[in-house]
C-alpha positions in Angstrom: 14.5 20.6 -19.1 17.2 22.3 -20.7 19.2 21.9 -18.1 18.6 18.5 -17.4 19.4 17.8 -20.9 22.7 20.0 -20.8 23.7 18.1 -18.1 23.1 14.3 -19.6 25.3 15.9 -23.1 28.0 17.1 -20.2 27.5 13.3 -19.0 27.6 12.1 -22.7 30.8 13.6 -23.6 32.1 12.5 -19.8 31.4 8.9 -21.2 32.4 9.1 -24.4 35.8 10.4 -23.4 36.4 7.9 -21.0 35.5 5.1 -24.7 37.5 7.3 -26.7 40.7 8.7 -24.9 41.8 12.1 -26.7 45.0 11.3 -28.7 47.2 14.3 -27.4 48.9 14.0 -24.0 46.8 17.1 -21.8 43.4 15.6 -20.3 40.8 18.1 -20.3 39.9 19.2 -16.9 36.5 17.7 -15.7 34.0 20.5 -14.6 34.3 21.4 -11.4 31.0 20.3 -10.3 31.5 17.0 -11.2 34.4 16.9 -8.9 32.7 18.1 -5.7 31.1 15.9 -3.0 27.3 16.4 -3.1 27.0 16.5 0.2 30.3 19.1 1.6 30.8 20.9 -1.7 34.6 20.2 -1.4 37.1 18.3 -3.6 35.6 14.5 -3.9 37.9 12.9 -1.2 37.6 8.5 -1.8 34.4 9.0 -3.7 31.9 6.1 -3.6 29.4 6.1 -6.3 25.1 4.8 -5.5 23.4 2.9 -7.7 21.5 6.3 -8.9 25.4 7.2 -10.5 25.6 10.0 -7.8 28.9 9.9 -6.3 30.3 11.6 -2.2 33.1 10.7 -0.5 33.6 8.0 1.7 33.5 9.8 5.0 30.2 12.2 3.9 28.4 8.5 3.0 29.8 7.2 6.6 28.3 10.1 8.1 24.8 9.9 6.7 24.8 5.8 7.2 25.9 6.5 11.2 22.8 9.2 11.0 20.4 7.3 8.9 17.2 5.9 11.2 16.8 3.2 9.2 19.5 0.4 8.9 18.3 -0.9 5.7 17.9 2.3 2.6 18.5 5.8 2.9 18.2 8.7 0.6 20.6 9.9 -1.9 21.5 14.1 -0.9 21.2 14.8 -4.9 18.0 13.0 -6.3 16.4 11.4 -3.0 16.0 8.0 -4.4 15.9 5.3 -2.1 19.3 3.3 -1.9 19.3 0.1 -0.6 22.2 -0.4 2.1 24.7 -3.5 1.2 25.3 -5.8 3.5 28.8 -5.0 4.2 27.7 -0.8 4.7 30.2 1.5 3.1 32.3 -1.0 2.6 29.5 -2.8 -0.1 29.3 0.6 -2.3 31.5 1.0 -5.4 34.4 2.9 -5.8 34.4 5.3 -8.6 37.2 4.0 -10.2 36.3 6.5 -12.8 36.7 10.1 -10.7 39.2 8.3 -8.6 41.5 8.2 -12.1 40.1 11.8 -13.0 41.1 13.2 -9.6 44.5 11.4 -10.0 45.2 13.4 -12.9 44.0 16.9 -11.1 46.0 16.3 -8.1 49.3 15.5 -10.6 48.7 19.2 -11.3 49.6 20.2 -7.8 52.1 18.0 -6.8 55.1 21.6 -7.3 57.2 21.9 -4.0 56.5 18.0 -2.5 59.7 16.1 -1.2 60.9 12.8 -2.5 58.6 9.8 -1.6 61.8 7.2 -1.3 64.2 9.5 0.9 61.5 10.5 3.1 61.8 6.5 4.1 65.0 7.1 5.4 63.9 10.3 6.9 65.5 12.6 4.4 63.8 16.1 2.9 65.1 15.9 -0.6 62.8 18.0 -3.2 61.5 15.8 -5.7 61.9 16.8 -9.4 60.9 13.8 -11.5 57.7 11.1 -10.7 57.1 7.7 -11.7 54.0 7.1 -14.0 53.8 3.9 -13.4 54.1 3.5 -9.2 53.1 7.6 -8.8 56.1 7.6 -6.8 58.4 11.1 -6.4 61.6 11.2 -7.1 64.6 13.1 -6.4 67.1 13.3 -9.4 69.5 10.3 -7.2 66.3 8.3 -6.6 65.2 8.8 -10.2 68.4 7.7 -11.7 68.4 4.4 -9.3 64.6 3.8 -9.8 65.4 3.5 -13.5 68.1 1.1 -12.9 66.4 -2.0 -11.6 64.9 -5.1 -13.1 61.1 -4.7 -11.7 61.3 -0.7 -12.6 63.4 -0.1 -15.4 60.7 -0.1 -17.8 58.8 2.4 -15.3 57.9 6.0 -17.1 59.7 8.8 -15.3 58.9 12.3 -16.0 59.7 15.9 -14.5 57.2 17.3 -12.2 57.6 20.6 -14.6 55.9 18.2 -17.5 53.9 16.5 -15.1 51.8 20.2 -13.2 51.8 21.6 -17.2 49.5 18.4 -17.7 52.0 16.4 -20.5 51.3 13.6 -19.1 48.2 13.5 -18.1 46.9 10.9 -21.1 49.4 8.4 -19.5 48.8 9.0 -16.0 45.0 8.4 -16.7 46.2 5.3 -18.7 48.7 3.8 -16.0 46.6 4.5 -12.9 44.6 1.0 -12.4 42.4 0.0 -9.8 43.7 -2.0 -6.8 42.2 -5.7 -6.4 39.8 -5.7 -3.1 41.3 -9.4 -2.2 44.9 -8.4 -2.7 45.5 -4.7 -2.1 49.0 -4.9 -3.4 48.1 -6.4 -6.9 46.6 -4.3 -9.7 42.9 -5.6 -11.3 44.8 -6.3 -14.7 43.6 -8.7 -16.4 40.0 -9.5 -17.7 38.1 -13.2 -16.8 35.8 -14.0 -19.7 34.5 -17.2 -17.6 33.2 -14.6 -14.7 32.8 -11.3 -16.7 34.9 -9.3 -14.2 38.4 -8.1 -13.7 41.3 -9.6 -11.1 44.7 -9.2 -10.6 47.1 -12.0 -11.0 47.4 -13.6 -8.0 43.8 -14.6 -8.5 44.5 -15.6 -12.0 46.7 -18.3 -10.8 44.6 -19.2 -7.9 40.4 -18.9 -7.8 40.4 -18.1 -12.0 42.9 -20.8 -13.0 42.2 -22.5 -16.3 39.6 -19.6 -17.3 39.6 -17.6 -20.4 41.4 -14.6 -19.4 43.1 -11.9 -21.4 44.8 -8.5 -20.1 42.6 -6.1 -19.6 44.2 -3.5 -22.0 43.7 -6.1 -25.0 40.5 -7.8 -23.7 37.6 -7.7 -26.1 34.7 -6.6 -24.2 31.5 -5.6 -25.6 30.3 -3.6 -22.2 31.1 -0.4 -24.0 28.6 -1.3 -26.5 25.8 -1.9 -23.9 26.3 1.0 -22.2 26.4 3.5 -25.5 23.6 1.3 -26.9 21.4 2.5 -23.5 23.0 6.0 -23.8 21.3 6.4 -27.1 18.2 5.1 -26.5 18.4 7.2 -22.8 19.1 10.3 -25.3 16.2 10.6 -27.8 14.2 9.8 -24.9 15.5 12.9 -23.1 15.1 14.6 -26.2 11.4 13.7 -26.6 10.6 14.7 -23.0 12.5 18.2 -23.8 9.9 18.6 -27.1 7.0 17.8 -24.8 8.3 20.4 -22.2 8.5 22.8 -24.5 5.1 22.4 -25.5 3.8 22.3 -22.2 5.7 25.7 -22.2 4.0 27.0 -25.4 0.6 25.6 -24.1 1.3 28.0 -20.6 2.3 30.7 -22.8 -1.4 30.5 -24.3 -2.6 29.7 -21.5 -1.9 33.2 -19.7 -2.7 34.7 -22.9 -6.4 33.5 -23.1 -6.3 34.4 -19.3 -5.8 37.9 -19.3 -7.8 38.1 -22.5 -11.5 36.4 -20.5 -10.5 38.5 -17.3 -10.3 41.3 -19.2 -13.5 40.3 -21.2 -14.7 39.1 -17.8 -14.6 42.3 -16.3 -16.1 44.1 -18.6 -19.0 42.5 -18.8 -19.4 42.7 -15.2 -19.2 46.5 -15.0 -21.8 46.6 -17.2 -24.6 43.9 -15.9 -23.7 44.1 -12.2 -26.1 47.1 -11.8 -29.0 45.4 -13.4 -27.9 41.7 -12.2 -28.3 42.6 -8.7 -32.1 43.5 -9.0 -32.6 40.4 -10.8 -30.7 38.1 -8.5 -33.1 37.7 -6.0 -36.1 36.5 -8.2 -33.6 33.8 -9.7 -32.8 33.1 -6.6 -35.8 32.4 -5.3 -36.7 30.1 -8.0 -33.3 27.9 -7.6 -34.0 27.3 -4.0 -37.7 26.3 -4.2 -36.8 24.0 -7.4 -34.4 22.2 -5.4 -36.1 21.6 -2.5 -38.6 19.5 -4.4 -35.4 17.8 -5.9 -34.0 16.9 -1.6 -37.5 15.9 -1.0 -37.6 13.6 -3.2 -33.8 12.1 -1.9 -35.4 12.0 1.5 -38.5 10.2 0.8 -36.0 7.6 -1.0 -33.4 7.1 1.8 -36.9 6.9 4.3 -37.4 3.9 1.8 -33.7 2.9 1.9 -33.6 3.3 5.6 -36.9 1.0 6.3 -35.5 -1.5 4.2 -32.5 -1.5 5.9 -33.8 -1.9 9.3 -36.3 -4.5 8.7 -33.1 -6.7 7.4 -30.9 -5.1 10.0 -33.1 -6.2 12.8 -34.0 -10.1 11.1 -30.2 -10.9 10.9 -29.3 -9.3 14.5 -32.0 -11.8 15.8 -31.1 -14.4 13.7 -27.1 -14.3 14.4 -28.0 -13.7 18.1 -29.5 -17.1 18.3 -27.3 -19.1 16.1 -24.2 -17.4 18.6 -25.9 -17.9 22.1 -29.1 -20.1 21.4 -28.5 -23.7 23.0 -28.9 -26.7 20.3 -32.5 -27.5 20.6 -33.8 -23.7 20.3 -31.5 -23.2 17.5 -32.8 -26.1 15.8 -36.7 -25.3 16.8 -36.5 -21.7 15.3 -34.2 -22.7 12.5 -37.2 -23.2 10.0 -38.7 -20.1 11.1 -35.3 -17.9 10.9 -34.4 -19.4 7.4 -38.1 -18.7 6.1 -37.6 -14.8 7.4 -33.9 -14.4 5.8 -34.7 -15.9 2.4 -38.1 -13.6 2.1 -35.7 -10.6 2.6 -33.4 -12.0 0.4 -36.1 -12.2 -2.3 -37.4 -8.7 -1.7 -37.8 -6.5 -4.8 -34.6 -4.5 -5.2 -34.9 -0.7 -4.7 -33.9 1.6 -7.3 -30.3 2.3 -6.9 -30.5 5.5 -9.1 -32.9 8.9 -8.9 -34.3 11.0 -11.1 -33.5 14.6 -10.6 -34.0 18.0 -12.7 -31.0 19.7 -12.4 -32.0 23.5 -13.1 -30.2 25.4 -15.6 -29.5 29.8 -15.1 -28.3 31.8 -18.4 -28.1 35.0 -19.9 -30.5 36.1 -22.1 -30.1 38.5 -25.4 -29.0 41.9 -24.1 -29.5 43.4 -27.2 -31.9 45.9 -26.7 -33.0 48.1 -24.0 -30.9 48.0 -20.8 -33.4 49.5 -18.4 -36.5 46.5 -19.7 -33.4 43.6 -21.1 -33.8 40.7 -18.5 -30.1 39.3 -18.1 -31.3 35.4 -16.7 -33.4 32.7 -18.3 -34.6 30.2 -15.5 -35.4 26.7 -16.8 -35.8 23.8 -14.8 -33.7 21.8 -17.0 -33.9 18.1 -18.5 -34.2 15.2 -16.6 -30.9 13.8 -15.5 -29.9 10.2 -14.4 -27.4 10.5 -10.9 -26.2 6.3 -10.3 -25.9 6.2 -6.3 -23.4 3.2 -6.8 -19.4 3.9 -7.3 -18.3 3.5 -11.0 -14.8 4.1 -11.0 -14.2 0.2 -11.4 -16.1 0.1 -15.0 -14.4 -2.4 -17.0 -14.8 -1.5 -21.3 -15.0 -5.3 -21.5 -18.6 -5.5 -19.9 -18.1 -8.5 -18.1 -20.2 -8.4 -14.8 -18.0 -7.4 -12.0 -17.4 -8.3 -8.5 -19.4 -6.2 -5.7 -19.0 -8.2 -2.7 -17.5 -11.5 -1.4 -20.5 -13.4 1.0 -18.9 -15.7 3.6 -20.7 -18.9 3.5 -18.8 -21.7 5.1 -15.6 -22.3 7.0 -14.2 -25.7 6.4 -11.5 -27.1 8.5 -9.5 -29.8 6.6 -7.8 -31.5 9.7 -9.4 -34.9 9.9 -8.7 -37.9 12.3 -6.1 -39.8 10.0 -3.7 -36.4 10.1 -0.3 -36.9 12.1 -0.1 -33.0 12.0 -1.8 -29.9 11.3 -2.6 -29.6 7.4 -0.5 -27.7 5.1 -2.5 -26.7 1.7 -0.3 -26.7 -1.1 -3.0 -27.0 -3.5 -6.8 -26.4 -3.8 -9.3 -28.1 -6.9 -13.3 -27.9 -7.5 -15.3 -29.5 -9.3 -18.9 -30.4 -9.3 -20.3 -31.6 -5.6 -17.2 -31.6 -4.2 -13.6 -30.0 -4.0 -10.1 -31.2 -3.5 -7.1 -31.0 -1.0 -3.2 -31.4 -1.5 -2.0 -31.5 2.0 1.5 -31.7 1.8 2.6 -32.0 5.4 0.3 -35.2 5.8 1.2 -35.9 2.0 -2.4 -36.7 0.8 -4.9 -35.3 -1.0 -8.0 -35.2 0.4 -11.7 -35.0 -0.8 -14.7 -33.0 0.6 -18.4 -32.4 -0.4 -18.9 -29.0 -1.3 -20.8 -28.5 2.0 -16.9 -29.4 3.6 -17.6 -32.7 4.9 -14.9 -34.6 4.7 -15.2 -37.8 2.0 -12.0 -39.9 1.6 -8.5 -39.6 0.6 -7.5 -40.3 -2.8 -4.0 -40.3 -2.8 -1.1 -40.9 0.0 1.9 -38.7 -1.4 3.1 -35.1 -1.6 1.2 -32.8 -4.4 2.1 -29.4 -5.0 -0.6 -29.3 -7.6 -3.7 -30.8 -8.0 -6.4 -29.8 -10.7 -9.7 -32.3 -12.0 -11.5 -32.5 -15.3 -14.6 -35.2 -15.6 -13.4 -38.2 -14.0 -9.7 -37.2 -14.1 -7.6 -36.3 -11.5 -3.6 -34.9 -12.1 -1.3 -34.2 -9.9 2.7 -32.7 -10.2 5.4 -32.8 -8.0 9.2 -31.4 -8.2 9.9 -34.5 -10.8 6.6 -36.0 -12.2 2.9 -35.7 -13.3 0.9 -37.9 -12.7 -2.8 -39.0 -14.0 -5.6 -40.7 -12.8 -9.0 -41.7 -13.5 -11.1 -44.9 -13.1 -9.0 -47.7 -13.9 -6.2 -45.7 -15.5 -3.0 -43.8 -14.3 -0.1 -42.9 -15.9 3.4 -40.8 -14.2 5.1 -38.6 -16.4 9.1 -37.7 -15.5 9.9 -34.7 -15.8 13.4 -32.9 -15.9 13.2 -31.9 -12.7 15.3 -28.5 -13.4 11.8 -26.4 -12.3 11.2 -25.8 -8.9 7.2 -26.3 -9.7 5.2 -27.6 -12.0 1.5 -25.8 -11.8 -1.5 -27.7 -13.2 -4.5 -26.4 -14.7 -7.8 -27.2 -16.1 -7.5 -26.3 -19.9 -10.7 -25.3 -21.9 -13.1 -27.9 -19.4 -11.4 -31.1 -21.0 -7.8 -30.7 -21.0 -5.1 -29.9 -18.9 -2.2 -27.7 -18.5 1.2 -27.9 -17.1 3.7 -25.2 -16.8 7.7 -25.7 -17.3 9.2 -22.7 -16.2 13.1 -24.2 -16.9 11.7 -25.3 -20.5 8.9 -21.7 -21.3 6.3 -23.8 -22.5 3.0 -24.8 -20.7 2.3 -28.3 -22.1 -1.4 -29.1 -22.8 -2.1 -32.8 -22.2 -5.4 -34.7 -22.4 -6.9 -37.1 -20.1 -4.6 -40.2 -20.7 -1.5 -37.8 -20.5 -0.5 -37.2 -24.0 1.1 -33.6 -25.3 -1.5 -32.5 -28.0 0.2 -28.9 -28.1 1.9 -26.3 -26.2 1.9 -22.3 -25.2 5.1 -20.5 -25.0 5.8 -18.5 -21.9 6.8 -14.9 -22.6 10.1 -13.7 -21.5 10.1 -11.2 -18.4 10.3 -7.9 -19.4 13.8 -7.0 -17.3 16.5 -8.9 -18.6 17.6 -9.6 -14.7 14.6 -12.0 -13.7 13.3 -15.1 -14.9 10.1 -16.2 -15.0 9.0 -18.9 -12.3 5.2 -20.0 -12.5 4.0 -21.2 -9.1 0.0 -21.3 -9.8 -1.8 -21.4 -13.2 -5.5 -20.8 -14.4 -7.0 -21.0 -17.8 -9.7 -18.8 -18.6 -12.6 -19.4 -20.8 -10.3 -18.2 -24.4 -7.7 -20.9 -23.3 -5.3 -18.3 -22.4 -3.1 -19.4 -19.5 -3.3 -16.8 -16.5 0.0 -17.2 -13.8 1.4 -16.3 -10.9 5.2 -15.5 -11.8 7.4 -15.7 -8.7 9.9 -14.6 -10.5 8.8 -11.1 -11.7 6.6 -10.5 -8.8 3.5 -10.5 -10.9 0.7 -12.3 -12.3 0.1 -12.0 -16.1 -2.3 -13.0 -19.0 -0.4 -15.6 -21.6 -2.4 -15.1 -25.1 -2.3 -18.5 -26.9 0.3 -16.9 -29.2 2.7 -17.0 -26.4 2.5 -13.4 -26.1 2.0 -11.4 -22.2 -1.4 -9.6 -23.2 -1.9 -8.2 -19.3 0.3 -8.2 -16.5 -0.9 -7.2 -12.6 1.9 -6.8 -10.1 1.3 -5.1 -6.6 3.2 -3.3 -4.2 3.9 -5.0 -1.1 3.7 -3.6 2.4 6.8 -4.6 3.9 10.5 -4.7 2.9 10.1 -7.9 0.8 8.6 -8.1 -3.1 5.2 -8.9 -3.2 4.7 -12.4 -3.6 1.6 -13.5 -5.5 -0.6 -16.7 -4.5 -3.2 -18.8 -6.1 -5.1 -17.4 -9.0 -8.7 -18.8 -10.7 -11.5 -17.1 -13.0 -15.0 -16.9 -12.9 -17.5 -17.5 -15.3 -16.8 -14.2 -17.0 -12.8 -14.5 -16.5 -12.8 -12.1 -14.0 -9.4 -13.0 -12.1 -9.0 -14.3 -8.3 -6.1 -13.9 -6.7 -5.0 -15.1 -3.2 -2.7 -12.7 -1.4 -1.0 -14.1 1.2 1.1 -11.0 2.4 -1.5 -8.6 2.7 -4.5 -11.3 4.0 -6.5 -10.7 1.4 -8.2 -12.0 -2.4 -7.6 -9.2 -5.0 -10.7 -9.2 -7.6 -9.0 -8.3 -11.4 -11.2 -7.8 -14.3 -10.9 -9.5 -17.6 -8.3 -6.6 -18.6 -6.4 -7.4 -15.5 -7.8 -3.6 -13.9 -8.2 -4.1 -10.3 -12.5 -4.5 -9.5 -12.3 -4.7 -5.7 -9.9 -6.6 -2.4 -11.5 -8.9 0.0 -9.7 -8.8 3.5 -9.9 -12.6 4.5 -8.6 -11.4 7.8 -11.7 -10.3 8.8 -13.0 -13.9 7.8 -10.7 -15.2 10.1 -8.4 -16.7 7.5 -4.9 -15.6 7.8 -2.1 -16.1 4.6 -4.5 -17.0 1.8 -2.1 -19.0 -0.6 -4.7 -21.8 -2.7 -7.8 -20.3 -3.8 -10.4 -21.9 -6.5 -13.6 -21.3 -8.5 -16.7 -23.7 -8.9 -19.3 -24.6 -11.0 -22.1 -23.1 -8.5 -20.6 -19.5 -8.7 -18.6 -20.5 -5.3 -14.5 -19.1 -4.6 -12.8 -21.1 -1.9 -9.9 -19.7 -0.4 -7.2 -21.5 1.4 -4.8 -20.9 4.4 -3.1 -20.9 7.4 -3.8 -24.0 9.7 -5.5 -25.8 6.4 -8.6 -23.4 6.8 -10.7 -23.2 3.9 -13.1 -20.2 3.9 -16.0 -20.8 0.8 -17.5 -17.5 -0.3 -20.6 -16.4 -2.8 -20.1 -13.6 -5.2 -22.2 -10.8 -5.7 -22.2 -9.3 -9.0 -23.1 -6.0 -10.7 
């Protein structure tokens, strides 16, 4: 750690030189280290710097994106974080503008012996004694005296190379050396474009940046240097706390090693002094330890013979069962159906087996030694207290006791393709309620209704929904520009501002409902007619660089909002304070971000969400930890994107090809 931390204060001072330019003329000389390419250990030649602030030179970066198996990150030599490869390759990586000025100045230092830069034009070897600060051109003493005598270079600073290798001017070399503009290689980047927040030169001031607020560069009030020394500090007291805890873990080892060789020691002993006696008395103990805990496996075999009967009487009733509704022809299917059903809901009814044993877990200590050492008996045998041993995983327990998921049952698939269609559906939006559930198909634009059994009923509405959520008697549905409302005899469009790409509805607290405005960061809580009775902020996203974008919302049973942000990645709780209380993101399996789908609650707010990347519905508990993932693949339902909870205890999922797969859960 020290170090590290030596390094960042080399960095610090690096930085704060470059703010706060040294008054006298001599640049001190950068460490050498910081000069050399990470990857050849020479003199940084062109050095490009990586987003992790590492910086190489442009051929060693060449070579390692020619060699690099994959065409889209590589490794950095130094730290091994992954770098994402720009589009344009090498090309697409900075310059560091910064070491290219530093090595400038270095190079200025060694520049003794060259020939003039103008005579060698005309083929002429003429020893240079003066250079140009300004153009970095060498002069002989003829060239100096005519570079000095024209309009576009009389004001040009010429100085002897004696002055210049001594370091005199170094301050003024590092001040006159600017960076070239990538769109006009002749033209320096000189002036600063408060419109676009970046620098150009001047022949795109007067051309792409006309009329903008510029200033030059040298006089341009920027406030990036306060940024950057605002993160420094916070960057250094952390560095400064992780040294203290390092030097605690430090201490903590020291004490460590100490108590070590202090219980060896201790350890040892002990032993030379029982082993004689221990050995005599081991085999008694051990006697005892075996014969106790084969009573203890007997009585784990004569449950898993239990376990094991149970599971083949069910085993063998649903192999029978699905053979015949797979192969049976119609009319024996529908002669043994009564039969079959009777069989499979008496094993569903069957007491449950005890999913825990009782065990005595034996306990072997020393007893008092004080005393005689030929009659002292070292071991106490005693069988122990009775101890509890759960034969069910418990690593998901959730400290806010609400029941959790176990298992997703398939019961029905449910295609949603009926004979009115023109094309195959596209659900953009999935609803229950009570007896039945709802359908936005937006590439038939309708939304369809279906008994909960998935028999199709009618269709409500002819027009394209991305959401659709119901209350009572109340239907609303959102599009890019509106919300509209209905119920019997009564509906009502809203406009919106249209500046969102979506506008998610919700069910709020079973007799509202809740819109999200990502553009505006409020989610608007209407009632039934389609009046704003209140609002709930949306919470900034944490990094400054992305913007929330709500796709789906849910409300749980606390009227917090729970969303799916396409803009962070994530889905996260909304307390009615406005305030992010949880926040799930996961990491996705290909290239792209993870892109979150549909989310819904259960009774007990445990959180559904449909993931349409990975083909599955991940299972969140009330305090957003993850319970358990369904693969719908296996279901036969590919890209789950709409999914929704009913009033029977019932999650239907949406997907590809306008599939809708209705499960049971199985709780804890």
């Amino acid at each position: 750690m020290n170090t590290a931390h030596s390094e960042y204060q080399r960095f610090i001072g690096l930085f704060l030189r470059c703010i706060f330019p040294r008054m006298s003329g001599k640049v001190e000389e950068e460490p050498k280290d910081s000069l050399t390419c990470i990857v050849c250990k020479k003199l940084l030649q062109r050095p490009k710097v990586l987003p992790c602030l590492h910086s190489l030179c442009s051929r060693c970066l060449l070579t390692i994106l020619d060699s690099n198996k994959s065409k889209d990150k590589f490794s950095c030599p130094k730290c091994d974080e992954k770098t994402i490869i720009p589009i344009g390759g090498i090309d697409g990586f900075q310059d560091n503008v910064y070491l290219n000025g530093i090595l400038g100045v270095q190079n200025s230092h060694t520049i003794k012996g060259k020939t003039c830069d103008i005579c060698s034009l005309r083929k002429k070897k003429n020893a240079a004694t003066s250079k140009c600060l300004n153009c970095g051109d060498l002069l002989c003493p003829e060239c100096s005296a005519s570079h000095s005598a024209t309009r576009q270079t009389i004001n040009h600073k010429v100085a002897d190379l004696e002055s210049v290798v001594k370091g005199t001017h170094d301050k003024a070399i590092r001040e006159l050396n600017r960076i070239p503009c990538p769109s006009h290689p002749e033209e320096m980047l000189m002036v600063f474009c408060y419109d676009c927040n970046f620098l150009v030169c001047h022949e795109c001031q007067l051309s792409y940046h006309f009329n903008h607020h510029t200033a030059a560069v040298d006089e341009a009030d920027i406030d990036q240097r306060q940024e950057i020394a605002t993160s420094l500090q916070f960057l250094d007291s952390k560095l400064k706390h992780l040294n203290d805890i390092e030097e605690g873990i430090h201490t903590t080892e020291a004490t460590i090693n100490e108590k070590e060789e202090k219980i060896l020691q201790d350890l040892e002993n002990s032993a030379d002094q029982l082993i004689a006696q221990i050995q005599t008395e081991k085999g008694d103990v051990v006697q005892k330890v075996q014969e106790h805990m084969e009573k203890q496996r007997q009585i784990c075999k004569e449950h898993v013979a239990q376990v094991k009967s149970r599971k083949d009487t069910i085993q063998e009733s649903c192999e029978f069962s699905n053979e015949v509704a797979q192969s049976g022809k119609n009319d024996e299917v529908i002669y043994l159906e009564p039969l079959i059903l009777n069989r499979l809901h008496n094993l569903e009814n069957l007491p449950r087996l005890r999913d825990e044993i009782t065990c005595q877990f034996p306990e072997v200590r020393l007893r008092n030694i004080f005393g005689n050492v030929e009659t002292i008996r070292f071991f106490d045998f005693l069988p122990g207290s009775s101890n509890t041993v759960p034969l069910l995983p418990q690593e998901n327990s959730d400290v806010s006791g609400a029941p959790q998921v176990s298992q997703l049952l398939m019961v029905k698939k449910v295609n949603t393709f009926t004979n009115e269609d023109e094309t195959c559906p596209k659900i953009s939006s999935l609803a229950c309620t009570e007896g039945f559930f709802l359908v936005g198909d937006n590439a038939n634009r309708k939304v369809k209704k279906f008994s909960s059994t998935g028999k199709f009923l009618e269709t409500l509405s002819r027009s394209k929904s991305y959401s659709v959520s119901i209350c009572e008697d109340t239907i609303i549905c959102s599009d890019n520009f509106s919300v509209s409302f209905y119920s019997p005899g009564y509906s009502r469009k809203i406009a919106m501002d249209g500046t969102s790409s979506t506008y998610p509805t919700c069910v709020h607290e079973n007799m509202n409902f809740a819109v999200a405005d990502s553009s505006a960061h409020e989610v608007y809580i209407f009632d039934k007619a389609g009046d704003v009775i209140t609002s709930i902020a949306i919470p900034r996203a944490s990094r400054r660089t992305r913007r929330r974008n709500l796709s789906f919302i849910c409300s749980n049973s606390k009227g917090e909002i729970i969303a799916s942000d396409w803009g962070t990645n994530s889905v996260f709780l909304i307390g009615r304070n406005g305030k992010t209380l949880y926040e799930y993101q996961s990491k996705s399996e290909s290239s792209r971000d993870w892109i979150p789908g549909g989310v819904c609650v259960d009774i007990h707010d445990n959180v559904f969400i449909a993931d349409q990347q990975k083909g599955a519905v991940t299972i969140l508990s009330p305090k957003f930890k993850v319970i358990m993932k369904h693969s719908t693949k296996k279901d036969y339902l590919e890209r789950p994107m709409n999914i929704a909870y009913d009033s029977s205890g019932q999650v239907l999922v949406a997907g590809k090809n306008g599939i809708v797969n209705i499960y049971s859960c199985k709780y804890l």
